[in-house]
TIRO-633752 format. One record per residue: residue in three letters; chain; z, x, y of N, C-alpha, C in turn. Coordinates in nm, 2 decimals, always signed. Layout:
REC  residuo  cadena     n_Z     n_X     n_Y    ca_Z    ca_X    ca_Y     c_Z     c_X     c_Y
REC      ALA       A       Z       X       Y       Z       X       Y       Z       X       Y
...
//
This chain:
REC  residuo  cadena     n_Z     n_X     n_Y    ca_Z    ca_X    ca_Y     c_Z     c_X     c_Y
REC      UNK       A   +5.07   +7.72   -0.80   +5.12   +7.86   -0.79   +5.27   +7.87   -0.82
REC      UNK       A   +5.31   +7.95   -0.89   +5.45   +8.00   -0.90   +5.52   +8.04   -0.83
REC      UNK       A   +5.66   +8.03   -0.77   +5.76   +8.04   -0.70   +5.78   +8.22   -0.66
REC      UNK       A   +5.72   +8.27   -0.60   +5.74   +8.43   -0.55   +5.80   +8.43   -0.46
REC      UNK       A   +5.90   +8.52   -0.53   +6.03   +8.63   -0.45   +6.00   +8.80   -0.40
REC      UNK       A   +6.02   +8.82   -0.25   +5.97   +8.95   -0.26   +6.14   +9.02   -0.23
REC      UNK       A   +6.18   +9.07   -0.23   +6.29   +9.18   -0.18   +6.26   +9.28   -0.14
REC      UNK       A   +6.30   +9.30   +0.01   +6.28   +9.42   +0.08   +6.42   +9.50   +0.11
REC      UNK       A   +6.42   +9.62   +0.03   +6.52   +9.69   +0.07   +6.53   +9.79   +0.16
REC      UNK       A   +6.63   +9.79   +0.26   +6.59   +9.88   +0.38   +6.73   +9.95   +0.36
REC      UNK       A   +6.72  +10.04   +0.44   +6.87  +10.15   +0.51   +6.95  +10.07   +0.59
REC      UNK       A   +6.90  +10.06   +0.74   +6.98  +10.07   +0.82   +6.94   +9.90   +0.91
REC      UNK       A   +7.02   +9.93   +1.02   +7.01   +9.79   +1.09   +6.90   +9.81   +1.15
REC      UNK       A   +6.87   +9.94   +1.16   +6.68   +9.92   +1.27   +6.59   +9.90   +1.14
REC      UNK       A   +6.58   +9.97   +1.03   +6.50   +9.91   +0.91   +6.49   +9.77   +0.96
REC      UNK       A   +6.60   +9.75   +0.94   +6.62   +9.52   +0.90   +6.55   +9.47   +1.03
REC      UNK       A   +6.57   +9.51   +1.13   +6.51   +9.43   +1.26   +6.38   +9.44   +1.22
REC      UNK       A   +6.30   +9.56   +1.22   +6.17   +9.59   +1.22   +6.11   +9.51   +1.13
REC      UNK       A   +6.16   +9.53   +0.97   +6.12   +9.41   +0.87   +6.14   +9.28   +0.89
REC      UNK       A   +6.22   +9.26   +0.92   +6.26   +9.11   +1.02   +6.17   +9.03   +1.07
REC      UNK       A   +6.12   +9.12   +1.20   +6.04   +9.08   +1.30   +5.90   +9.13   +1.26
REC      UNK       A   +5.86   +9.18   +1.23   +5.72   +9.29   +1.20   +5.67   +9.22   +1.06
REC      UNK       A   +5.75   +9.29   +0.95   +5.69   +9.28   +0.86   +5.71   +9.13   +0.74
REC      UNK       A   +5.79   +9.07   +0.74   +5.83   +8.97   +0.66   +5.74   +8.84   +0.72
REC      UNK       A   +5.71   +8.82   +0.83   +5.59   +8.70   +0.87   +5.46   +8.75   +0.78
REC      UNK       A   +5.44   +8.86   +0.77   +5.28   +8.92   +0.73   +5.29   +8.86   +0.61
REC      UNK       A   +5.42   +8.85   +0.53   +5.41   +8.84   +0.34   +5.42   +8.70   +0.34
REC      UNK       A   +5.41   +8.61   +0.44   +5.48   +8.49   +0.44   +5.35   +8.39   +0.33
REC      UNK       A   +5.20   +8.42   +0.34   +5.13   +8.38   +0.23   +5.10   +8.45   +0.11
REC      UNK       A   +5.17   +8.56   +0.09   +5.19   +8.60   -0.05   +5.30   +8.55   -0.14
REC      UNK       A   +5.41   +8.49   -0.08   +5.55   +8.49   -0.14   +5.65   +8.35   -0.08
REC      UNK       A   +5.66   +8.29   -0.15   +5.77   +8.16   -0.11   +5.88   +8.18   -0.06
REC      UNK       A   +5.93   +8.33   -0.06   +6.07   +8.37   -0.02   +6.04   +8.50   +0.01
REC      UNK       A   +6.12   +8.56   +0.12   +6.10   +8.72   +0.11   +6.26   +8.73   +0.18
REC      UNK       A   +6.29   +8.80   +0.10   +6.46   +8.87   +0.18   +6.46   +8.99   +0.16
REC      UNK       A   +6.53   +9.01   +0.31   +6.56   +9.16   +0.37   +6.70   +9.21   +0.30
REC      UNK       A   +6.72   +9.31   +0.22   +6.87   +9.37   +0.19   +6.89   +9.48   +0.28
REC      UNK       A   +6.98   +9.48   +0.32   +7.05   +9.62   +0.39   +7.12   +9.67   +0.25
REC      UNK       A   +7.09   +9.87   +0.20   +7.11   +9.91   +0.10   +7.19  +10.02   +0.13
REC      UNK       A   +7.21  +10.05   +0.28   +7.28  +10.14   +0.31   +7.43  +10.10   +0.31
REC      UNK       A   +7.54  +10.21   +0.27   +7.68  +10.16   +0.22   +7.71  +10.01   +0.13
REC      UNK       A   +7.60  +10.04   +0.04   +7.60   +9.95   -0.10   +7.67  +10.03   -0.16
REC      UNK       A   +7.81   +9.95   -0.23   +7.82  +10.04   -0.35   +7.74  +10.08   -0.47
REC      UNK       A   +7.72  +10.15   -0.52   +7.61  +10.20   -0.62   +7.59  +10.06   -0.74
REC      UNK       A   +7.74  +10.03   -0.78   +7.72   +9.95   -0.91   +7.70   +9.80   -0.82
REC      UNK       A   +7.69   +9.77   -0.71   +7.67   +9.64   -0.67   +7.52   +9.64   -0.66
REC      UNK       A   +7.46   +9.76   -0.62   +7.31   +9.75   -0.64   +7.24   +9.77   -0.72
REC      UNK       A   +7.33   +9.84   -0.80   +7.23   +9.82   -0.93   +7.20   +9.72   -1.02
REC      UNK       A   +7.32   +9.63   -1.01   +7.34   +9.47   -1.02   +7.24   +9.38   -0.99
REC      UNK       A   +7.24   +9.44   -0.84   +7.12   +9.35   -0.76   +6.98   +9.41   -0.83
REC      UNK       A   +6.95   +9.49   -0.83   +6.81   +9.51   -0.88   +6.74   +9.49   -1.02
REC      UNK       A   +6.89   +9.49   -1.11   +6.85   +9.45   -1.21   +6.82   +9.25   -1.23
REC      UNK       A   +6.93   +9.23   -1.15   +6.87   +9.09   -1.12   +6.77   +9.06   -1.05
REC      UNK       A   +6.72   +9.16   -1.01   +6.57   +9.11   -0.95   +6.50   +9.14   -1.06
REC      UNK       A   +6.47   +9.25   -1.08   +6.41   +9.27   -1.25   +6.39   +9.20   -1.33
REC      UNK       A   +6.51   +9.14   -1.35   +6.51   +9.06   -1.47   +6.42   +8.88   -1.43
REC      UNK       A   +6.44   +8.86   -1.29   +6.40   +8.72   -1.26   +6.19   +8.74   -1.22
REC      UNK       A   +6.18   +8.87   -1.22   +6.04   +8.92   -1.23   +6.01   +8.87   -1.05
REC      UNK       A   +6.09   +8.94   -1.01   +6.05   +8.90   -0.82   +5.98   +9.04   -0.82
REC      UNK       A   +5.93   +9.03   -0.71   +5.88   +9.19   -0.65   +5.99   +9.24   -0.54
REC      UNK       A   +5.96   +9.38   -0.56   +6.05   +9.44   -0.47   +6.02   +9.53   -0.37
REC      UNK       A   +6.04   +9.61   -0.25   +5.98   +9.72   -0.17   +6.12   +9.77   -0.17
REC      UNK       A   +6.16   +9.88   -0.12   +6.24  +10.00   -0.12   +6.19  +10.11   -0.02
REC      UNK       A   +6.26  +10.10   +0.11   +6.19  +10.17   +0.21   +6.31  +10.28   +0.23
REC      UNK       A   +6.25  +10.38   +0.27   +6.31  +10.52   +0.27   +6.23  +10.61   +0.40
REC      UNK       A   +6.33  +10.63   +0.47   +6.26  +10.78   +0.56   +6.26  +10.88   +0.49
REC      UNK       A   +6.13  +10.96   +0.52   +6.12  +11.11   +0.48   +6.24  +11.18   +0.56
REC      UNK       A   +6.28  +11.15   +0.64   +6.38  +11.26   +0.73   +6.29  +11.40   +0.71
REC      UNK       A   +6.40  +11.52   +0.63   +6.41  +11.62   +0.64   +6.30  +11.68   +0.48
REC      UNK       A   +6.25  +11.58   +0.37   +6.21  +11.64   +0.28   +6.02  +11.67   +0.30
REC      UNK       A   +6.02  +11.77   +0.23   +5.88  +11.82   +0.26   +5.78  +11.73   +0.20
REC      UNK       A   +5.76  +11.64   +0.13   +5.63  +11.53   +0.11   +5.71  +11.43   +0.03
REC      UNK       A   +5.62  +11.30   +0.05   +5.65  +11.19   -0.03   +5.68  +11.18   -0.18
REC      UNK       A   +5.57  +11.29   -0.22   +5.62  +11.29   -0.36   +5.78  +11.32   -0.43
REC      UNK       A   +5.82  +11.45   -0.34   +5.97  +11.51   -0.35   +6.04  +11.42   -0.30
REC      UNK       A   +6.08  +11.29   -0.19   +6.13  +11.22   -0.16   +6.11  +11.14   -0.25
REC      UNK       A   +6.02  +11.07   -0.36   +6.03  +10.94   -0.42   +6.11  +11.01   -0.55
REC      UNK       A   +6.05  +11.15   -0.56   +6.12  +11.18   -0.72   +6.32  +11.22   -0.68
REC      UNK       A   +6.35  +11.22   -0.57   +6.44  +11.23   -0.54   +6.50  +11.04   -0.56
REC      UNK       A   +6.50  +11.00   -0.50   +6.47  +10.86   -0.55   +6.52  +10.81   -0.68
REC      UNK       A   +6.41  +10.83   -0.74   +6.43  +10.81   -0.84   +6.51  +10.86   -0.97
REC      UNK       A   +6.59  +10.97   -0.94   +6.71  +11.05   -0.98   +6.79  +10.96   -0.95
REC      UNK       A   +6.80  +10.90   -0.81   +6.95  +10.85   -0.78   +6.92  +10.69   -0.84
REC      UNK       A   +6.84  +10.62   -0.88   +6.80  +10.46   -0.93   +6.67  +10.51   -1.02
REC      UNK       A   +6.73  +10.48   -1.18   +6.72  +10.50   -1.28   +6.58  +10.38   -1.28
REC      UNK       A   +6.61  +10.25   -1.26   +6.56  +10.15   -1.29   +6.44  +10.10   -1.17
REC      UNK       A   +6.41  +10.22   -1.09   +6.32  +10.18   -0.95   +6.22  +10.23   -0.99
REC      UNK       A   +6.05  +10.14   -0.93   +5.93  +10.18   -0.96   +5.92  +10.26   -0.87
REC      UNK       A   +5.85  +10.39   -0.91   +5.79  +10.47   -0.82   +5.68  +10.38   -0.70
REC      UNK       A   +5.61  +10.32   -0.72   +5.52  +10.24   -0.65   +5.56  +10.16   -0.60
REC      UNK       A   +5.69  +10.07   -0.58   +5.76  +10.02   -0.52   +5.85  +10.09   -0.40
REC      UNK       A   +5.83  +10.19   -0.39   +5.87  +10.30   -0.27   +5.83  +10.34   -0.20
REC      UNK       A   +5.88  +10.29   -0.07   +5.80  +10.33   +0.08   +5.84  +10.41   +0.16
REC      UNK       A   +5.76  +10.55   +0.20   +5.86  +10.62   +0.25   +5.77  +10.62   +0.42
REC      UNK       A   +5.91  +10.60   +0.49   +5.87  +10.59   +0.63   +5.82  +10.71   +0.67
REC      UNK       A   +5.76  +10.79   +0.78   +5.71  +10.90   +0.78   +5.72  +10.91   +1.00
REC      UNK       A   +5.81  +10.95   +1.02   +5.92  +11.08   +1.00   +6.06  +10.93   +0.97
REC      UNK       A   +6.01  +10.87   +1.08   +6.18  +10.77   +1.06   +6.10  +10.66   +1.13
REC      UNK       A   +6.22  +10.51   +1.06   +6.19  +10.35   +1.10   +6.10  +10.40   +1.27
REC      UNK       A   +6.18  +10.47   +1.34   +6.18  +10.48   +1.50   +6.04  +10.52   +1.50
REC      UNK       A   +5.95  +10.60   +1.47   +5.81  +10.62   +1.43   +5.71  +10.48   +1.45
REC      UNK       A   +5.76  +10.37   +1.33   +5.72  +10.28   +1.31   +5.69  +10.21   +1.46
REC      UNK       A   +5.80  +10.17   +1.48   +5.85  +10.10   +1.63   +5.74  +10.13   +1.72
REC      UNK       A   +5.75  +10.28   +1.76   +5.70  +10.34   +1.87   +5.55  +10.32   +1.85
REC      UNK       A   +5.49  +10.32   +1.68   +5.31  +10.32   +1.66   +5.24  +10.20   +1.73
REC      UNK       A   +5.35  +10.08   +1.72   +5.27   +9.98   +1.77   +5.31   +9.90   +1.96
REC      UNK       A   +5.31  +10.00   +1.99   +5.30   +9.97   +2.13   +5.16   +9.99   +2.22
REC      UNK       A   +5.09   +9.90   +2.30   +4.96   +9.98   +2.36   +4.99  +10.07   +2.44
REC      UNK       A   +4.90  +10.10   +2.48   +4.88  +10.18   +2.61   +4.91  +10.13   +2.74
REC      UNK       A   +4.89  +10.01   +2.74   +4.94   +9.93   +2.88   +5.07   +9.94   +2.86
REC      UNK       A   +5.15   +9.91   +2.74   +5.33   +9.89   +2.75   +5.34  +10.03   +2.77
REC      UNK       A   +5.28  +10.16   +2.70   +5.36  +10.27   +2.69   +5.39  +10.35   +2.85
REC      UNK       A   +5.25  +10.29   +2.94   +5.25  +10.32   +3.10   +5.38  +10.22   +3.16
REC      UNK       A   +5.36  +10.09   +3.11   +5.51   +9.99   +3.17   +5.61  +10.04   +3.16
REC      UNK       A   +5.63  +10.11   +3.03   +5.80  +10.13   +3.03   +5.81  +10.30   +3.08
REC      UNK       A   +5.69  +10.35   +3.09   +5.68  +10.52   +3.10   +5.71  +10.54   +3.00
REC      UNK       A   +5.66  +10.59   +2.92   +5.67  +10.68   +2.76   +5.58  +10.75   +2.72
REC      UNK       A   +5.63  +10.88   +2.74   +5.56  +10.98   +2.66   +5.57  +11.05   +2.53
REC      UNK       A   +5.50  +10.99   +2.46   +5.45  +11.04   +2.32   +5.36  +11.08   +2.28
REC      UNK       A   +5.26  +11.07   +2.34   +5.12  +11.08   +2.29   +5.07  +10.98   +2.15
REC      UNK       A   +4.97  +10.98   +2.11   +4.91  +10.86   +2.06   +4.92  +10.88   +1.91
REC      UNK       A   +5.03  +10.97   +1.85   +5.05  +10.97   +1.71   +5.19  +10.98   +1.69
REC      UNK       A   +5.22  +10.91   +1.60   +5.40  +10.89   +1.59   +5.46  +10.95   +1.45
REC      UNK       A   +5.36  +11.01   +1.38   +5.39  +11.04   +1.26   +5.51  +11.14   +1.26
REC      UNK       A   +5.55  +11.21   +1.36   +5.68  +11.34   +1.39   +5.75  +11.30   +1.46
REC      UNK       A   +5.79  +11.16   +1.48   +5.87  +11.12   +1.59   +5.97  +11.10   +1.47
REC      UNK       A   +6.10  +11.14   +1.56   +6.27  +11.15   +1.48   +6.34  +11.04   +1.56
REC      UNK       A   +6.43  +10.99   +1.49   +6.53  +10.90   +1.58   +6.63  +10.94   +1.71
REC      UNK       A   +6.62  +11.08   +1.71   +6.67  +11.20   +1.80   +6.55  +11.17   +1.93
REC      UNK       A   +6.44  +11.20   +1.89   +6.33  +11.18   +2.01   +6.30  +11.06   +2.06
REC      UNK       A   +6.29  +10.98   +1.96   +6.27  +10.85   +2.06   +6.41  +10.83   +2.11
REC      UNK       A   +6.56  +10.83   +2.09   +6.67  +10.84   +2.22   +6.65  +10.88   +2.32
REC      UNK       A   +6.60  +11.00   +2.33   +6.52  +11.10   +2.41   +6.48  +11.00   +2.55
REC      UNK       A   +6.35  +10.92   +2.51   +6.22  +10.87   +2.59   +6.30  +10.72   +2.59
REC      UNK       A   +6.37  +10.68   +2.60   +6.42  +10.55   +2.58   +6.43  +10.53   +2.80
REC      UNK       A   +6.36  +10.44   +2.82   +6.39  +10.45   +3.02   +6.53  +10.39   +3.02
REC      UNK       A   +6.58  +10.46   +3.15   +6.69  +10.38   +3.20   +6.70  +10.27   +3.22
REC      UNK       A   +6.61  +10.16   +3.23   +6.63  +10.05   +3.22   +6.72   +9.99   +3.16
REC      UNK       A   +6.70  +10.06   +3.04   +6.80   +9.96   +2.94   +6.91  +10.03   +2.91
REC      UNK       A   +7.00   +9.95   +2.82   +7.12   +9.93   +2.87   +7.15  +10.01   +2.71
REC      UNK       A   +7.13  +10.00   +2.64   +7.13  +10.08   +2.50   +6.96  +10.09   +2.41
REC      UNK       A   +6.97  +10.17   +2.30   +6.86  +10.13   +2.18   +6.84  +10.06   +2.13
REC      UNK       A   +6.91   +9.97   +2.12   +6.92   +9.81   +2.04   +6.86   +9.75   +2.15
REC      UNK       A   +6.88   +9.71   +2.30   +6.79   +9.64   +2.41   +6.64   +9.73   +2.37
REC      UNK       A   +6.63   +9.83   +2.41   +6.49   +9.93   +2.39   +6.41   +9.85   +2.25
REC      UNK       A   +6.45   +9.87   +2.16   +6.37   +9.85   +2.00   +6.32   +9.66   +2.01
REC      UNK       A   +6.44   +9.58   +2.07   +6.43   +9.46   +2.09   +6.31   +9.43   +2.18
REC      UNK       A   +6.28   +9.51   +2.30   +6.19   +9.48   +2.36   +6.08   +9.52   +2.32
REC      UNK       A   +6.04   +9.69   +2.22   +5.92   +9.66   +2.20   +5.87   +9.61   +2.07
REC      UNK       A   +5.97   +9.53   +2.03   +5.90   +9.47   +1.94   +5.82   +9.35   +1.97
REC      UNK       A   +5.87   +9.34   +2.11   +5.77   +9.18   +2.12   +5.69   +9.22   +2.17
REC      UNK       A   +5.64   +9.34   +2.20   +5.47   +9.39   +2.22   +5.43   +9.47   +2.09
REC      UNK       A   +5.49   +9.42   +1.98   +5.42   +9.54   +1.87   +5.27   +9.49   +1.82
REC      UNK       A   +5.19   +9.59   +1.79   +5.01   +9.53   +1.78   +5.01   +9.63   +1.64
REC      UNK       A   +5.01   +9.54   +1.52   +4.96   +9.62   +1.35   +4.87   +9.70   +1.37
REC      UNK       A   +4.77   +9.65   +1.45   +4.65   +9.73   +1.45   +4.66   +9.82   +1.54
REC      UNK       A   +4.76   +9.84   +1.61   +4.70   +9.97   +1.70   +4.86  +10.06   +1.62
REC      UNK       A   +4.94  +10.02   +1.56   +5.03  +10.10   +1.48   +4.92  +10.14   +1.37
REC      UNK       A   +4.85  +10.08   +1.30   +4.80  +10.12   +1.19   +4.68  +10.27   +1.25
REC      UNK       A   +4.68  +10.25   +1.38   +4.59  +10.38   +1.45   +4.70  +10.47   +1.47
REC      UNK       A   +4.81  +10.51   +1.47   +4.89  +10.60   +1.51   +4.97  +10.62   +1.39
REC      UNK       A   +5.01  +10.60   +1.34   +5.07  +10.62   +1.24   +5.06  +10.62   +1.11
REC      UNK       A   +5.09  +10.74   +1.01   +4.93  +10.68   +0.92   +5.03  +10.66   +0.77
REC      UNK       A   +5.19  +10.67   +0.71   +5.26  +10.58   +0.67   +5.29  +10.49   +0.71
REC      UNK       A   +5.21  +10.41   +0.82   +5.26  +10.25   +0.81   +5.13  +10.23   +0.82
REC      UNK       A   +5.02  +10.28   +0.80   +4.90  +10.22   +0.77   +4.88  +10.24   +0.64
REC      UNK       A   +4.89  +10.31   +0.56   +4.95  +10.32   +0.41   +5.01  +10.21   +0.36
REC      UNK       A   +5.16  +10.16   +0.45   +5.21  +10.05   +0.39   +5.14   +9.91   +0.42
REC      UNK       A   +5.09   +9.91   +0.54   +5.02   +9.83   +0.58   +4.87   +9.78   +0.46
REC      UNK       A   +4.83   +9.85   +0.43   +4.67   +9.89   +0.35   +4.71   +9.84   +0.24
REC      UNK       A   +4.79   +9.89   +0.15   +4.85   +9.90   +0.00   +4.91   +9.74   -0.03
REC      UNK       A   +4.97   +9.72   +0.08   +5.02   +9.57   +0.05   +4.96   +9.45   +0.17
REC      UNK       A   +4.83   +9.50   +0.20   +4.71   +9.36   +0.26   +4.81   +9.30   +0.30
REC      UNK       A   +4.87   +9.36   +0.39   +4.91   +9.31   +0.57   +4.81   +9.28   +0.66
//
């Protein structure tokens, strides 16, 4: 087998944990290497650099994006791809509403009663504004909160609540 490279491009520091910890073990028998880039406050010509040298070395790539505030994936990826000339449409993942969504899908029902959290059992409209919101006093910031529940996160019960990360989950046999 041939030496595969995947590159995951994320936004922010909660992207990178989540990929981190979540998703980069799952690719670990598809790919000999997989690195996480942080792409937020990249200068434009240093990343375009980088992508074309991924390009050119024929690694694979992912490009993760929140919907935030735009009305469907399609207007978000063609948005996208306005601003990165050289990016596959199909290589672009758009989180649905935000990373914080993700997070929150794969917690059970046993943690969500432990920590008290009320969401209800779909995360697809959760904003990084709302999960602040529901964060218990326990902890001491968001960064403690996100850290803890990712060591109860379950794919399969996110892939039940959330249905862009069961999309990304499905599309790339996670």
């Amino acid at each position: 087998m041939a030496f595969k490279r995947l590159f995951i491009w994320v936004e922010g520091d909660d992207d990178m944990r989540f990929f981190d910890r979540i998703i980069k073990p799952r690719f670990g028998s598809q790919y000999n290497c997989v690195e996480i880039i942080r792409y937020a406050n990249m200068p434009k010509k240093k990343f375009n650099q980088f992508m074309d040298s991924i390009i050119a070395m024929k690694a694979d790539y992912l490009y993760i994006k929140d919907i935030n505030a735009c009305p469907c994936i399609t207007t978000k990826k063609l948005k996208i791809k306005e601003q990165i000339d050289c990016i596959d449409a199909n290589r672009i993942i758009i989180t649905i509403k935000e990373i914080e969504s993700w997070y929150l899908s794969g917690i059970s029902d046993y943690y969500m009663q432990k920590f008290r959290l009320r969401y209800g059992q779909c995360t697809d409209n959760i904003t990084k504004e709302q999960c602040l919101k529901i964060i218990p006093r326990r902890f001491n910031s968001k960064l403690d909160f996100m850290l803890e529940i990712l060591k109860y996160f379950s794919i399969d019960i996110a892939k039940t609540r959330n249905r862009s990360f069961r999309y990304f989950v499905e599309k790339w046999d996670l």
